[in-house]
C-alpha positions as CSV (number, residue, x, y, z in Angstrom):
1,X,97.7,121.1,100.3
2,X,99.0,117.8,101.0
3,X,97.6,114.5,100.4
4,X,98.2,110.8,100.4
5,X,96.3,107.7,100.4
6,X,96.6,104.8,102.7
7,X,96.3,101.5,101.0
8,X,95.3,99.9,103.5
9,X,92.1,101.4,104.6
10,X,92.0,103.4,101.7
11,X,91.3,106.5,103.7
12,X,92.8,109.9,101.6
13,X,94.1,112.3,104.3
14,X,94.7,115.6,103.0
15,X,96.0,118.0,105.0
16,X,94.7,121.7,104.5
17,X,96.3,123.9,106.4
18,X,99.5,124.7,108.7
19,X,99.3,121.9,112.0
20,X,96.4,120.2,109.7
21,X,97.2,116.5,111.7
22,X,95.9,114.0,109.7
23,X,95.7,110.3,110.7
24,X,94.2,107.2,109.1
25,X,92.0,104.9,110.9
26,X,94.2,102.2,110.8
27,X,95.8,100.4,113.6
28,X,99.1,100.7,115.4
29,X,101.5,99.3,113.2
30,X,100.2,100.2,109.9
31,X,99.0,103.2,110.2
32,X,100.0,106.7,107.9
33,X,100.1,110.3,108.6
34,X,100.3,114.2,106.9
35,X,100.6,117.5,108.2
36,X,101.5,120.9,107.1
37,X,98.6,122.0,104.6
38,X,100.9,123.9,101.8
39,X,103.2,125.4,104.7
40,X,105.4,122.5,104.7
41,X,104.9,118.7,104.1
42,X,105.5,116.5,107.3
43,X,104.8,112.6,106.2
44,X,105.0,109.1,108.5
45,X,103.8,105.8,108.3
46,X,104.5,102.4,110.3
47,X,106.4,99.5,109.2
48,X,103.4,98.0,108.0
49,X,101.7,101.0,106.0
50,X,101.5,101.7,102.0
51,X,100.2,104.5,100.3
52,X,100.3,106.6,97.5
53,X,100.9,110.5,96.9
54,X,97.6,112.2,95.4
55,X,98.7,114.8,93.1
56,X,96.6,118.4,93.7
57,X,95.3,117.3,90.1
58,X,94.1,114.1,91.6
59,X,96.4,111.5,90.0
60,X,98.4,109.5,92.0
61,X,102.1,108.1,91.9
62,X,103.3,104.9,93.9
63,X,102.7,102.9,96.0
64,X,104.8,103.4,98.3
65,X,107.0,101.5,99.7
66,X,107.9,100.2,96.3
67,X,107.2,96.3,96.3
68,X,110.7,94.9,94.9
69,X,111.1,93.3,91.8
């Protein structure tokens, strides 16, 4: 299982299951999205997007795009 949460909307998308699509509800442009359940891990996000990866223990690492310094 794959999962990540946008920070934006803060919307967690997990994706179950082989060509599990998930999407935030956020708009073009900073928007994030996860597929492949446990099959394989397929990730994107917009320009505008941050998020962090939720662990299958439910802790979470990031954010991500690191802010610099």
């Amino acid at each position: 299982m794959n999962s990540v949460r946008c920070l934006n909307c803060n919307t967690v998308l997990v994706s179950k299951s082989f060509r599990d699509f998930q999407r935030c509800p956020c708009p073009e442009g900073s928007y994030i999205f996860i597929d492949g359940g446990d099959s394989y891990t397929r990730m994107g996000f917009c320009q505008g997007s941050r998020w962090m990866k939720v662990e299958a223990d439910g802790t979470e690492t990031g954010p991500f795009p690191e802010t610099p310094g």
